[in-house]
C-alpha positions as CSV (number, residue, x, y, z in Angstrom):
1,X,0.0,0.0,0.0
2,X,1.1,3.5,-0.4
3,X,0.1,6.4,1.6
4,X,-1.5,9.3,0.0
5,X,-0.5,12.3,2.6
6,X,-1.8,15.9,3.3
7,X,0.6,18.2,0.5
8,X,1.7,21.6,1.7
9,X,-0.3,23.7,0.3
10,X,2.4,26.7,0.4
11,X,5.0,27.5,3.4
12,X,2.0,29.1,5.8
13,X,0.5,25.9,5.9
14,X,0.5,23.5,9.4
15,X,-3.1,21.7,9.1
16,X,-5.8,20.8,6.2
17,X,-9.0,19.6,6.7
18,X,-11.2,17.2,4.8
19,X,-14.1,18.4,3.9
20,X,-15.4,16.3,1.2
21,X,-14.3,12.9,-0.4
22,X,-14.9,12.5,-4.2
23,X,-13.7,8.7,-4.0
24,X,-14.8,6.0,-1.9
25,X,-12.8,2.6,-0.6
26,X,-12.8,0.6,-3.7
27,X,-12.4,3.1,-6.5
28,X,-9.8,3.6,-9.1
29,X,-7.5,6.7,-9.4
30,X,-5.2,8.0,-11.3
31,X,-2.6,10.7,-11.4
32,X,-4.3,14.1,-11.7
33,X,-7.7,12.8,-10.5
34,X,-9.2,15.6,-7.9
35,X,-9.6,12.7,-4.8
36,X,-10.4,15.2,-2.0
37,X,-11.4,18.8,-1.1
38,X,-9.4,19.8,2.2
39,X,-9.7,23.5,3.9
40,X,-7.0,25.5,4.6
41,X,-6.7,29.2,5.8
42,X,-6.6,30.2,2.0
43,X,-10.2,28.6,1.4
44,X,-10.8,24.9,0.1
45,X,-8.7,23.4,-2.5
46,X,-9.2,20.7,-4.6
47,X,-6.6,18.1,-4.1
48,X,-5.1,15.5,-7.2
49,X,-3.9,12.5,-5.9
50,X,-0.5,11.4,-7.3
51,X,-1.2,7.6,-7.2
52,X,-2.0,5.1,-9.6
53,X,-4.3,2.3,-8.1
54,X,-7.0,1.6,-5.8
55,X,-8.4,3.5,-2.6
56,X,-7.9,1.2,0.4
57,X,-8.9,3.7,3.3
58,X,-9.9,7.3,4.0
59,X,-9.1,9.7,6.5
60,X,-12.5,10.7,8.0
61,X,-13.8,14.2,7.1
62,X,-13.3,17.1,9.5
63,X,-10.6,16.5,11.6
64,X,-7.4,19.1,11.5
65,X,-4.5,17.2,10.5
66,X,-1.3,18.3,10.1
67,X,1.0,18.6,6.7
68,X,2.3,15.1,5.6
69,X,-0.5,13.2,7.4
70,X,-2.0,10.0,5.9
71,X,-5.2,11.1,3.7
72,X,-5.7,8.3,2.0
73,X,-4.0,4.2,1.6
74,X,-4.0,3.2,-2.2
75,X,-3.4,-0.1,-3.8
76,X,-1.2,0.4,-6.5
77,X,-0.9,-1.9,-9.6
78,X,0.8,-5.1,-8.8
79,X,0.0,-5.2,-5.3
80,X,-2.1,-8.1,-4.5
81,X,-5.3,-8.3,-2.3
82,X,-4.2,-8.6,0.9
83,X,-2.3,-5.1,0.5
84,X,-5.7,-3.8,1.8
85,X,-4.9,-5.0,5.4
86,X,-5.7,-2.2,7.7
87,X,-2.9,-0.1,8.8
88,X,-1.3,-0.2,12.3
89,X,-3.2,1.5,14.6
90,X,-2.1,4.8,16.0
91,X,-3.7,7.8,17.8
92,X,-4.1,10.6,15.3
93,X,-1.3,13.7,15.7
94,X,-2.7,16.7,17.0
95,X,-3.4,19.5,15.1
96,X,-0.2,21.8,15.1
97,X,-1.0,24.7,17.5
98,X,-1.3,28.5,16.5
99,X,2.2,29.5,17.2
100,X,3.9,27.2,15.7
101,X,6.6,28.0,12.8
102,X,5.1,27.3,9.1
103,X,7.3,24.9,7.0
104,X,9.1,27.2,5.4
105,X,11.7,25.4,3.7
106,X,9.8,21.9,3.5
107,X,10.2,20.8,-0.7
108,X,7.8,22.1,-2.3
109,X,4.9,19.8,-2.5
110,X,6.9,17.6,-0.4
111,X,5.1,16.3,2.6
112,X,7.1,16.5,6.2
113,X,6.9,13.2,8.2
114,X,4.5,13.0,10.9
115,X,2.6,10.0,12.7
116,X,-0.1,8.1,10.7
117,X,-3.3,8.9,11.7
118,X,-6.0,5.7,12.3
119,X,-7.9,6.0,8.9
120,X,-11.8,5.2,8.9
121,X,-14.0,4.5,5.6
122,X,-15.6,8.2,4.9
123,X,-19.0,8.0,3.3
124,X,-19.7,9.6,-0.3
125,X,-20.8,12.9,-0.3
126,X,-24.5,13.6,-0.5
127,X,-25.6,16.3,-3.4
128,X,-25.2,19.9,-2.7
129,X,-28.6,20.9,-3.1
130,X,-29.7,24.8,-2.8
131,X,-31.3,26.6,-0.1
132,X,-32.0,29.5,-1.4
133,X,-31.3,31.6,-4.8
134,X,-30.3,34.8,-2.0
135,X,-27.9,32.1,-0.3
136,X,-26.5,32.0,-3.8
137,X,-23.7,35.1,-4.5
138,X,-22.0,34.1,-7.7
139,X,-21.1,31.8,-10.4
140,X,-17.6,31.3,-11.8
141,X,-18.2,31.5,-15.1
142,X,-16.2,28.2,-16.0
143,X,-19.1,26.7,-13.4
144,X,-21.9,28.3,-15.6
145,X,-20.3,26.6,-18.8
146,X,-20.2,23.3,-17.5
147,X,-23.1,23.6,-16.0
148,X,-24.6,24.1,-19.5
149,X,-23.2,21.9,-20.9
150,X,-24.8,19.1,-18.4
151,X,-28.0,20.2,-18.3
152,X,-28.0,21.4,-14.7
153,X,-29.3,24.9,-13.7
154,X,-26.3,26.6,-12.4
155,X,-27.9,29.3,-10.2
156,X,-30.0,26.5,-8.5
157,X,-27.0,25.2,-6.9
158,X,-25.6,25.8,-3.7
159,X,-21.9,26.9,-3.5
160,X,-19.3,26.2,-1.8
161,X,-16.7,28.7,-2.9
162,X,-16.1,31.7,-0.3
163,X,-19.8,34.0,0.2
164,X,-21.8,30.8,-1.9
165,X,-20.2,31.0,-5.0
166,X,-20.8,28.4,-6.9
167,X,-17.2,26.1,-8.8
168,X,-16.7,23.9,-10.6
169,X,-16.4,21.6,-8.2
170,X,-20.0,22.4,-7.1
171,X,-21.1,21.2,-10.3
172,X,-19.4,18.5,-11.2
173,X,-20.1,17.0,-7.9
174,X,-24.0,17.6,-8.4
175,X,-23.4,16.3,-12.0
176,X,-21.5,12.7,-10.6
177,X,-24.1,12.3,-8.2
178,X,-27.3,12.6,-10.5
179,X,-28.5,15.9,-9.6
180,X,-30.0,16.4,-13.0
181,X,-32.3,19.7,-12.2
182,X,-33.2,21.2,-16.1
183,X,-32.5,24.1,-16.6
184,X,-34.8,27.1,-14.8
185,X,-35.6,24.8,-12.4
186,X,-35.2,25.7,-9.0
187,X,-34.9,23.1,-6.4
188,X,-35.9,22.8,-3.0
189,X,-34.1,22.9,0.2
190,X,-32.4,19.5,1.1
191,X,-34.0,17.8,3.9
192,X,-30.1,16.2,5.3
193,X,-27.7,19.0,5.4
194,X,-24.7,19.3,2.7
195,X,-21.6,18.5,3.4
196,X,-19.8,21.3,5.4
197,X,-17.3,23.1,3.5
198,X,-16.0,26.4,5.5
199,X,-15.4,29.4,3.6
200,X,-12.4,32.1,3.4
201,X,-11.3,33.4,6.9
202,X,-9.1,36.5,6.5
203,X,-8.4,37.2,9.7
204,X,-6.7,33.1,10.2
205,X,-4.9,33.9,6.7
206,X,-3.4,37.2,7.6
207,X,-2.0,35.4,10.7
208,X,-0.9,32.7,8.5
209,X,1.0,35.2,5.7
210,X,2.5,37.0,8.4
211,X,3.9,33.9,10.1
212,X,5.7,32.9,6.8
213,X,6.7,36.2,5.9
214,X,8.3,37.3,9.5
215,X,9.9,33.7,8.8
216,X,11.5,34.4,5.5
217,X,12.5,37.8,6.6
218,X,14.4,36.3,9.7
219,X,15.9,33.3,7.7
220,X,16.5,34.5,4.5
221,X,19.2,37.5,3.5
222,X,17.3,39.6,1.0
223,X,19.2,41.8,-1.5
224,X,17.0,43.7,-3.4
225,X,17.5,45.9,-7.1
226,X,15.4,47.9,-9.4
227,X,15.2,49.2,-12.5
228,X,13.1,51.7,-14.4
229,X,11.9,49.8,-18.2
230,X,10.4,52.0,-21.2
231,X,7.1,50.7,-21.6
232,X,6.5,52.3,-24.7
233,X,6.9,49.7,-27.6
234,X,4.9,47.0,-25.5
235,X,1.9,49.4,-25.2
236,X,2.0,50.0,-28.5
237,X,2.2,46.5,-29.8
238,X,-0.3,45.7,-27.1
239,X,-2.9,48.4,-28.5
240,X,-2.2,47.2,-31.6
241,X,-3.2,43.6,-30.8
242,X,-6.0,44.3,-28.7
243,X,-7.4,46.8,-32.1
244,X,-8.9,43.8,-33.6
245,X,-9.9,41.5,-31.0
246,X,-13.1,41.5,-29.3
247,X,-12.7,42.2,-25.5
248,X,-12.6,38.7,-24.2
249,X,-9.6,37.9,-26.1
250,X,-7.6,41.1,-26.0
251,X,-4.5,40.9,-23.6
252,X,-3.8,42.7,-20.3
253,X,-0.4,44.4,-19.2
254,X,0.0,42.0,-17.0
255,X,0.1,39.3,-19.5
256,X,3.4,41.0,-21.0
257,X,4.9,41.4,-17.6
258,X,4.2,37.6,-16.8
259,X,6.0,36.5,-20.4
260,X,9.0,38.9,-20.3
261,X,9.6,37.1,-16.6
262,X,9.2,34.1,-17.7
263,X,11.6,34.2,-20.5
264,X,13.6,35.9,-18.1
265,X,14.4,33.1,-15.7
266,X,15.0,30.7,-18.7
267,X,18.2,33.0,-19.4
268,X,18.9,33.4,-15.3
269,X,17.7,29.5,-13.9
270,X,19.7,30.4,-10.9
271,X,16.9,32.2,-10.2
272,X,14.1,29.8,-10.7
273,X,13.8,27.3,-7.8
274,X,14.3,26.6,-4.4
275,X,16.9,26.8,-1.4
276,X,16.6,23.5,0.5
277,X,19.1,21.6,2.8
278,X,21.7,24.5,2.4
279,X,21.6,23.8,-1.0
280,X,20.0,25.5,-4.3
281,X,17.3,23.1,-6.3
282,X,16.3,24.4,-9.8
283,X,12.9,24.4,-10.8
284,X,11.8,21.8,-13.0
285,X,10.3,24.3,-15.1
286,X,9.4,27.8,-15.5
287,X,6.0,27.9,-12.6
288,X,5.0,31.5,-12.4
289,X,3.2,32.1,-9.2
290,X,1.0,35.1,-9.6
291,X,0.3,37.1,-6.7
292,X,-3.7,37.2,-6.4
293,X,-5.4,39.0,-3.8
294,X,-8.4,37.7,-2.3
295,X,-12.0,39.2,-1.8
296,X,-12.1,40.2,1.9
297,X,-8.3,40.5,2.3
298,X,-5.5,38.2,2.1
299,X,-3.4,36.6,-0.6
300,X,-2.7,33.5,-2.7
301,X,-0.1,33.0,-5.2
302,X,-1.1,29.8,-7.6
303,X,1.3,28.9,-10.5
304,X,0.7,29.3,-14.1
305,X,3.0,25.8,-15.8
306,X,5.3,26.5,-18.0
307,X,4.8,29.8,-18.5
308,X,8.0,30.8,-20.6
309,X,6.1,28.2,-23.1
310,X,2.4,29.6,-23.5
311,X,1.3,31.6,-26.3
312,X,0.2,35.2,-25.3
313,X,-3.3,34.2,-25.7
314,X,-3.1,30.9,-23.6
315,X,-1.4,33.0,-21.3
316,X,-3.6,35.6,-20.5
317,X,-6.2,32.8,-20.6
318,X,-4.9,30.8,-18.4
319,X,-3.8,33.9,-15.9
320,X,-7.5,35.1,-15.8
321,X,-9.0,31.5,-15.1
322,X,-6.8,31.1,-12.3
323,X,-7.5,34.3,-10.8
324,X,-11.3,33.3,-11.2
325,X,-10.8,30.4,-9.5
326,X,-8.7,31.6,-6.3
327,X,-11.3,34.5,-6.1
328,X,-14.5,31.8,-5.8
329,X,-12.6,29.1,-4.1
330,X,-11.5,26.2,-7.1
331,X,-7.8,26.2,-6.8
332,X,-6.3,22.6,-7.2
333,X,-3.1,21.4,-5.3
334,X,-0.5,21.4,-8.1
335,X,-1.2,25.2,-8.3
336,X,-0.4,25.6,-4.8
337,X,3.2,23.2,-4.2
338,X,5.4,23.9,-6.9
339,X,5.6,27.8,-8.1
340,X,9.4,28.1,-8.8
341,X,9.2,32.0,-8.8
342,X,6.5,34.5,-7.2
343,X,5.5,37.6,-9.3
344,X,3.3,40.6,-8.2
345,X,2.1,43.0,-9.9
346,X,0.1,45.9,-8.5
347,X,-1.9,46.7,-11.7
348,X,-3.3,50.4,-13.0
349,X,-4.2,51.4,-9.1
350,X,-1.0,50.7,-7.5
351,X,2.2,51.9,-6.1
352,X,4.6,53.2,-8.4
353,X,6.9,50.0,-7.4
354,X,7.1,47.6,-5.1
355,X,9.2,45.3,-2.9
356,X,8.8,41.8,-2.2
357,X,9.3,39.3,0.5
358,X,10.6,36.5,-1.0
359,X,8.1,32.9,-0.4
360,X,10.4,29.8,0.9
361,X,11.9,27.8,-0.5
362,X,11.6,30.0,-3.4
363,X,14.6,32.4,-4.2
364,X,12.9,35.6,-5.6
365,X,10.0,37.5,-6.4
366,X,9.5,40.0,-8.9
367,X,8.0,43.1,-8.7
368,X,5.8,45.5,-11.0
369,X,4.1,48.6,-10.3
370,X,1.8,50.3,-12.1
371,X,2.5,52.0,-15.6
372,X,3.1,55.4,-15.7
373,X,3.9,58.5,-17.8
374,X,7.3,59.9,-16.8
375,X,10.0,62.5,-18.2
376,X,13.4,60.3,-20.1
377,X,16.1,61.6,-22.2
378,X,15.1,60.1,-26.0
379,X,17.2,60.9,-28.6
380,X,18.6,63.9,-26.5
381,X,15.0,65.4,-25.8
382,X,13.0,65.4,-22.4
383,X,9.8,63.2,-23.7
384,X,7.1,62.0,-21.8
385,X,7.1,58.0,-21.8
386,X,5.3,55.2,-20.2
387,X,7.5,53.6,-18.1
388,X,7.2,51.1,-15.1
389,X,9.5,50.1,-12.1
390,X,10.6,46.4,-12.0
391,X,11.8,44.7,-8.6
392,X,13.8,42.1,-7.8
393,X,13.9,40.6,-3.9
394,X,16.6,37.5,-4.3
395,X,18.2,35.0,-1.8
396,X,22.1,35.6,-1.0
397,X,21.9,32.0,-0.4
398,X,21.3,31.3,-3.7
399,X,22.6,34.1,-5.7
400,X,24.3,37.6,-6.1
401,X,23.5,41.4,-7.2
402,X,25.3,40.1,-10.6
403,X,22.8,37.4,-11.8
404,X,19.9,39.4,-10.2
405,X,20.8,42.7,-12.3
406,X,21.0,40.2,-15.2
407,X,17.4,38.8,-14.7
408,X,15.8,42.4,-14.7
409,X,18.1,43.5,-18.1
410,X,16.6,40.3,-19.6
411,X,12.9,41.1,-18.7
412,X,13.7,44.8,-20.2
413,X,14.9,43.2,-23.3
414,X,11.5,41.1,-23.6
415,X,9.8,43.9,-23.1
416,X,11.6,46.4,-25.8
417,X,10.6,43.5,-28.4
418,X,6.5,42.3,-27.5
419,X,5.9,40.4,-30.9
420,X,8.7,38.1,-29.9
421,X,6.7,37.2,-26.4
């Protein structure tokens, strides 16, 4: 048997909770497959098992368990029958109390060892039925989709995403279970109660984010450097582009930003990865995480795969479904374990630039402020240009001034040519 374990859902993390099982003893997963939904203090996230075989046991639903503990047993293929036996027993670990330190500089995605928990056979989850259309405040819109596409009425669905919103999840769980409500149908209240799934808690995430960050600050030696790029050519190829698109596929600043960093940290890997064990791990690939904040306070920062490979337009699409989904609660796992890099941007309404604090293990996060019109020397004449401010917080550890001023002169030089992105 193999043990299918609570990931670390970021370095704040100490505890998850399951809140919902989408498998039952018996059933067959795969790599990828969504198995569980646990809660953390960034909302509920949908969590992809990383097994091939069958479920033996599940942890039962509710309990606070901390980072690395046994979810799940799975038969995996070749194992015979009597790999099923029941585990040894052994009392559950306690939940990890409020002051204790965040693992910072656990692998990311890799679960610390802790004492298995007993496991007991959860039951399936019953159907999310609504209770009212005012208990109702959203839809995500990739919800609405799928829920067209099945047949199911979309607004008569009770959410689970943060203030009722209704995910994905939501529906495809109402979907597997035969909630087949046509469309303009309302429903009526459930007479059992749905299965509890707590919402967004800012005030336990703040706590959370400043546990980390006061971490990283004491652990890690920042250096910081900034420089000052000519936005002009990339607004102009970008109003260019956007000229003859209709609005939903016309691209945002920040799409550019996210490219030109991405490429970036191909030329400067020393950048792109994690300091663990005294030692400096690249990143498998290039895993953008985006800075996203949250309705109601707080922040997430989910990765965008292989973003140095995207197209511009499966970028941008990709970097405004994920900031759907963290907004109304339908994040999934391998968003949350293994960003290589962090970058914020602080959009049209921000600060003119801004200054990091770096996320372990991660080395660096980059930093954009807002674009704006300044006086430069062009051709010896005092112009007006759009320009913006580009960050750099790095680990000492890890790296020097040298190869961080070389990761903000390649993100200029992405930027100065936007048809190449």
């Amino acid at each position: 048997m193999a043990d299918f374990t609570m990931p670390a859902l970021g370095a704040d993390m100490e505890t998850g909770r399951v809140v919902q099982w989408n498998v039952k003893a018996g059933d067959r997963v795969r790599p990828g497959d969504v198995v569980a939904v646990v809660e953390t203090h960034k909302g509920a996230i949908d969590v992809e098992c990383f097994l091939d075989g069958e479920i033996g046991e599940l942890a039962p639903l509710g309990e606070d368990l901390p980072v690395g503990s046994v979810l799940a047993r799975v038969r995996t293929a070749g194992e015979g029958a009597d790999a099923v036996a029941a585990p040894a027993h052994s009392p559950a670990p306690a939940a990890a109390p409020a002051s204790a330190p965040a693992l910072a500089h656990a692998p990311a995605g890799a679960p610390a060892h802790a004492p298995e928990p007993t496991l007991a056979a959860a039951p399936a989850p019953e159907a999310a039925l609504p209770e009212e259309a005012a208990a109702r405040a959203r839809v995500t819109p990739v919800a609405r989709r799928r829920a067209g596409e099945l047949g199911l009425d979309a607004d008569a669905l009770a959410g689970t995403g943060p203030d009722g919103a209704v995910t994905l999840a939501d529906v495809e769980r109402a979907a597997a279970l035969g909630v087949k409500r046509p469309v303009g149908e309302r429903a009526e209240a459930a007479a059992s109660p749905r299965a509890a799934r707590g919402g967004f808690d800012p005030a336990q995430m703040r706590q959370a984010i400043a546990a980390a960050m006061g971490r990283s600050k004491r652990e890690i030696p920042h250096y910081y450097l900034s420089t000052t790029v000519d936005f002009e050519r990339a607004q102009a190829w970008l109003d260019a582009y956007n000229a003859e698109r209709d609005p939903v596929d016309r691209l945002l600043p920040a799409a550019l930003l996210l490219k030109a960093s991405a490429l970036a940290l191909v030329q400067v890997p020393q950048l792109n990865g994690f300091h663990e064990n005294g030692v400096f791990r690249a990143g498998a690939g290039v895993h953008v995480g985006w800075a996203i904040a949250l309705r109601g306070g707080g922040l997430v920062a989910p990765a965008v795969h292989d973003a140095d490979r995207l197209p511009m337009p499966a970028l941008m699409a990709a970097l405004r479904d994920l900031v759907q989904r963290a907004r109304a609660g339908g994040l999934r796992s391998s968003e949350l374990t293994d960003p290589t890099v962090t970058v914020t941007s602080l959009g049209e309404r921000g600060a003119e630039s801004v200054y990091g604090v770096i996320y372990p293990p991660q080395v660096a996060i980059v930093g954009f402020g807002r674009v704006v019109e300044r006086p430069a020397v062009v051709d010896g004449q005092v112009v007006a240009r759009p320009q913006v401010t580009v960050t750099l917080a790095a680990d000492h550890r890890a790296s020097d001034g040298h190869l961080g001023g070389q990761l903000l002169a390649a993100i200029d030089r992405a930027l100065q040519s936007p048809a190449t992105l």
